[in-house]
C-alpha positions as CSV (number, residue, x, y, z in Angstrom):
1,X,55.2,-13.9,-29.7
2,X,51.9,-12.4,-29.7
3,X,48.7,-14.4,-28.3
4,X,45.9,-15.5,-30.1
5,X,43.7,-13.1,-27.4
6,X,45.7,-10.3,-29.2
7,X,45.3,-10.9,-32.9
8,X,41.6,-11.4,-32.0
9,X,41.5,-8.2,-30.0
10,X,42.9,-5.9,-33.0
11,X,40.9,-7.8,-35.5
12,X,37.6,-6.7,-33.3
13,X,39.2,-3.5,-32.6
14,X,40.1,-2.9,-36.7
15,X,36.3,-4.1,-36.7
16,X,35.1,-1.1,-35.1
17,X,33.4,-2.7,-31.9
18,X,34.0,-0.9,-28.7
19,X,37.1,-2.5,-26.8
20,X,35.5,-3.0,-23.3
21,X,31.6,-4.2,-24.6
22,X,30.4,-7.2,-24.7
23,X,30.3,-7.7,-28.2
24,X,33.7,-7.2,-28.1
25,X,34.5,-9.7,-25.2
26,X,32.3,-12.4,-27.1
27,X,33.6,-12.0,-30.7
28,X,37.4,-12.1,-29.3
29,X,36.2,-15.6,-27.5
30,X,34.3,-16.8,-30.8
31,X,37.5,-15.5,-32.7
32,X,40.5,-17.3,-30.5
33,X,38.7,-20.8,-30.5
34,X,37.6,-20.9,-33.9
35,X,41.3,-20.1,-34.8
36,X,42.4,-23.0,-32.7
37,X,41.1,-25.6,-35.7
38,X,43.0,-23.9,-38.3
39,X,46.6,-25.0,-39.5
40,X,49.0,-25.0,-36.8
41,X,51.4,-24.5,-39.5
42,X,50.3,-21.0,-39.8
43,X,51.4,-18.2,-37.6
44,X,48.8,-18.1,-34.7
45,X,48.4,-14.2,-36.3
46,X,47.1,-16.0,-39.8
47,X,45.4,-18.7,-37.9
48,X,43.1,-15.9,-35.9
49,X,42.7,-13.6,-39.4
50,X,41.5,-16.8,-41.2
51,X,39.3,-17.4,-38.7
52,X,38.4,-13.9,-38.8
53,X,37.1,-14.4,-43.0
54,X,35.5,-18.0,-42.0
55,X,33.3,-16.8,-39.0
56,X,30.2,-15.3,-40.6
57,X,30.1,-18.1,-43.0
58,X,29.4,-20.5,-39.6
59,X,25.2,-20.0,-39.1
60,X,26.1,-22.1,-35.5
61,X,28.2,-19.1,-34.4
62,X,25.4,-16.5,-36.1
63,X,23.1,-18.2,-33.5
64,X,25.3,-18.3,-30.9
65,X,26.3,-14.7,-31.0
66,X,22.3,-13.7,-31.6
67,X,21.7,-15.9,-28.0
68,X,24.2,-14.5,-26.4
69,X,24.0,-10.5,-27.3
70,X,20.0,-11.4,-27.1
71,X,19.9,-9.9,-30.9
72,X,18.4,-10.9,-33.9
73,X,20.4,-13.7,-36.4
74,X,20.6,-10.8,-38.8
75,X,22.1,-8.5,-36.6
76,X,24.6,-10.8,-35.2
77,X,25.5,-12.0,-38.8
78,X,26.1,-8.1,-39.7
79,X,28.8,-7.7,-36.9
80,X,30.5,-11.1,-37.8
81,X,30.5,-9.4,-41.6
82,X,32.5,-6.9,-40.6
83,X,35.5,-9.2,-39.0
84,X,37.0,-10.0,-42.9
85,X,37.6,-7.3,-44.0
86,X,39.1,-5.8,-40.6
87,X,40.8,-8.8,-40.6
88,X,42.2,-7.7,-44.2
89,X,42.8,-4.6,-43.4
90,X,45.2,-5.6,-40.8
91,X,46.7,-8.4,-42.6
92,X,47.4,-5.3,-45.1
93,X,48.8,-3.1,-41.9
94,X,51.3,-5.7,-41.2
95,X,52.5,-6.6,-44.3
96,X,51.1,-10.3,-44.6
97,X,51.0,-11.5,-48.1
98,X,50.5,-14.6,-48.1
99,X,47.2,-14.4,-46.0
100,X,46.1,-11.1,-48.5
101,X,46.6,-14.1,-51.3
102,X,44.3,-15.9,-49.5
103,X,41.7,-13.7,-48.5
104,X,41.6,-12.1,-52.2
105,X,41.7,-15.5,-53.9
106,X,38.5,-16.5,-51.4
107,X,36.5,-13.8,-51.1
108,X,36.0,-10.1,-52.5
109,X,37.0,-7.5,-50.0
Protein backbone atom coordinates (compact mmCIF):
# COMPACT_ATOMS: atom_id res chain seq x y z
CA UNK A 1 0.00 0.00 0.00
CA UNK A 2 1.29 3.13 -0.97
CA UNK A 3 1.41 6.33 1.57
CA UNK A 4 -0.42 9.28 1.33
CA UNK A 5 3.41 11.15 1.37
CA UNK A 6 3.63 9.24 -2.06
CA UNK A 7 0.47 9.99 -3.93
CA UNK A 8 1.27 13.61 -2.84
CA UNK A 9 4.83 13.43 -3.95
CA UNK A 10 3.86 12.24 -7.72
CA UNK A 11 0.94 14.57 -7.82
CA UNK A 12 3.64 17.61 -7.11
CA UNK A 13 6.09 15.79 -9.17
CA UNK A 14 3.32 15.33 -12.32
CA UNK A 15 2.94 19.17 -11.25
CA UNK A 16 6.16 20.05 -12.45
CA UNK A 17 7.75 21.52 -9.03
CA UNK A 18 11.24 20.44 -8.37
CA UNK A 19 11.39 17.27 -6.08
CA UNK A 20 13.78 18.55 -3.37
CA UNK A 21 12.51 22.52 -3.16
CA UNK A 22 10.59 23.89 -0.87
CA UNK A 23 7.66 24.39 -2.75
CA UNK A 24 7.68 20.92 -3.22
CA UNK A 25 8.14 19.92 0.54
CA UNK A 26 5.21 22.39 1.48
CA UNK A 27 2.58 21.51 -1.26
CA UNK A 28 3.23 17.55 -0.33
CA UNK A 29 2.43 18.68 3.53
CA UNK A 30 -0.64 20.97 2.40
CA UNK A 31 -1.52 17.89 -0.01
CA UNK A 32 -1.33 14.77 2.69
CA UNK A 33 -3.41 16.70 5.44
CA UNK A 34 -5.95 18.16 3.28
CA UNK A 35 -6.48 14.48 2.03
CA UNK A 36 -6.85 13.25 5.54
CA UNK A 37 -10.72 15.00 5.64
CA UNK A 38 -11.72 13.29 2.57
CA UNK A 39 -13.79 9.91 2.50
CA UNK A 40 -12.00 7.20 4.11
CA UNK A 41 -13.85 5.10 1.89
CA UNK A 42 -11.73 6.11 -0.90
CA UNK A 43 -8.40 4.65 -1.62
CA UNK A 44 -5.87 6.94 0.25
CA UNK A 45 -4.52 7.45 -3.76
CA UNK A 46 -8.15 9.09 -4.60
CA UNK A 47 -8.33 10.73 -1.23
CA UNK A 48 -4.80 12.72 -2.03
CA UNK A 49 -5.90 13.35 -5.95
CA UNK A 50 -9.23 14.80 -4.62
CA UNK A 51 -7.46 16.83 -2.49
CA UNK A 52 -5.19 17.55 -5.21
CA UNK A 53 -8.62 19.32 -7.49
CA UNK A 54 -10.05 20.92 -4.02
CA UNK A 55 -6.74 22.79 -2.88
CA UNK A 56 -6.65 25.95 -4.94
CA UNK A 57 -10.32 26.39 -4.36
CA UNK A 58 -9.23 26.82 -0.30
CA UNK A 59 -8.03 30.95 -0.21
CA UNK A 60 -6.75 29.78 3.66
CA UNK A 61 -4.24 27.46 1.99
CA UNK A 62 -3.56 30.28 -0.96
CA UNK A 63 -2.47 32.45 2.07
CA UNK A 64 -0.78 29.93 3.81
CA UNK A 65 1.39 28.88 0.99
CA UNK A 66 1.98 32.87 -0.02
CA UNK A 67 3.31 33.17 4.01
CA UNK A 68 5.20 30.42 3.87
CA UNK A 69 7.10 30.66 0.26
CA UNK A 70 7.04 34.59 1.18
CA UNK A 71 5.17 35.01 -2.36
CA UNK A 72 2.43 36.91 -3.44
CA UNK A 73 -1.48 35.19 -3.12
CA UNK A 74 -1.51 35.17 -6.84
CA UNK A 75 1.59 33.40 -7.19
CA UNK A 76 0.87 30.87 -4.68
CA UNK A 77 -2.71 30.33 -6.10
CA UNK A 78 -0.93 29.73 -9.72
CA UNK A 79 1.22 26.73 -8.33
CA UNK A 80 -1.87 25.29 -6.31
CA UNK A 81 -3.66 25.63 -10.08
CA UNK A 82 -1.49 23.44 -11.44
CA UNK A 83 -2.07 20.37 -8.81
CA UNK A 84 -5.72 19.26 -10.77
CA UNK A 85 -4.76 18.73 -13.56
CA UNK A 86 -1.45 16.80 -12.60
CA UNK A 87 -3.54 15.20 -10.36
CA UNK A 88 -5.67 14.19 -13.60
CA UNK A 89 -3.08 13.36 -15.44
CA UNK A 90 -2.04 10.78 -13.10
CA UNK A 91 -5.36 9.57 -12.16
CA UNK A 92 -5.34 8.95 -16.19
CA UNK A 93 -1.63 7.22 -15.91
CA UNK A 94 -2.98 4.70 -13.53
CA UNK A 95 -6.07 3.93 -14.84
CA UNK A 96 -8.57 5.47 -12.19
CA UNK A 97 -12.03 5.90 -13.56
CA UNK A 98 -13.93 6.50 -11.20
CA UNK A 99 -11.84 9.54 -9.83
CA UNK A 100 -11.54 10.86 -13.92
CA UNK A 101 -15.60 10.75 -13.45
CA UNK A 102 -15.16 12.90 -10.83
CA UNK A 103 -12.72 15.30 -11.74
CA UNK A 104 -14.52 15.67 -15.29
CA UNK A 105 -18.01 15.90 -13.88
CA UNK A 106 -16.43 18.88 -11.31
CA UNK A 107 -14.24 20.74 -13.12
CA UNK A 108 -12.90 21.30 -16.80
CA UNK A 109 -9.46 19.91 -17.26
Amino acid sequence: MLTRRHWARRVIKKAGFPSRSREASLLTDLLRNASKANSKQLPISEQVLVAALRLVDDKTVVTKLAQDLAVSSVKAERDLARLPKAAIVLAAENKMNSFLQLANRNRIP
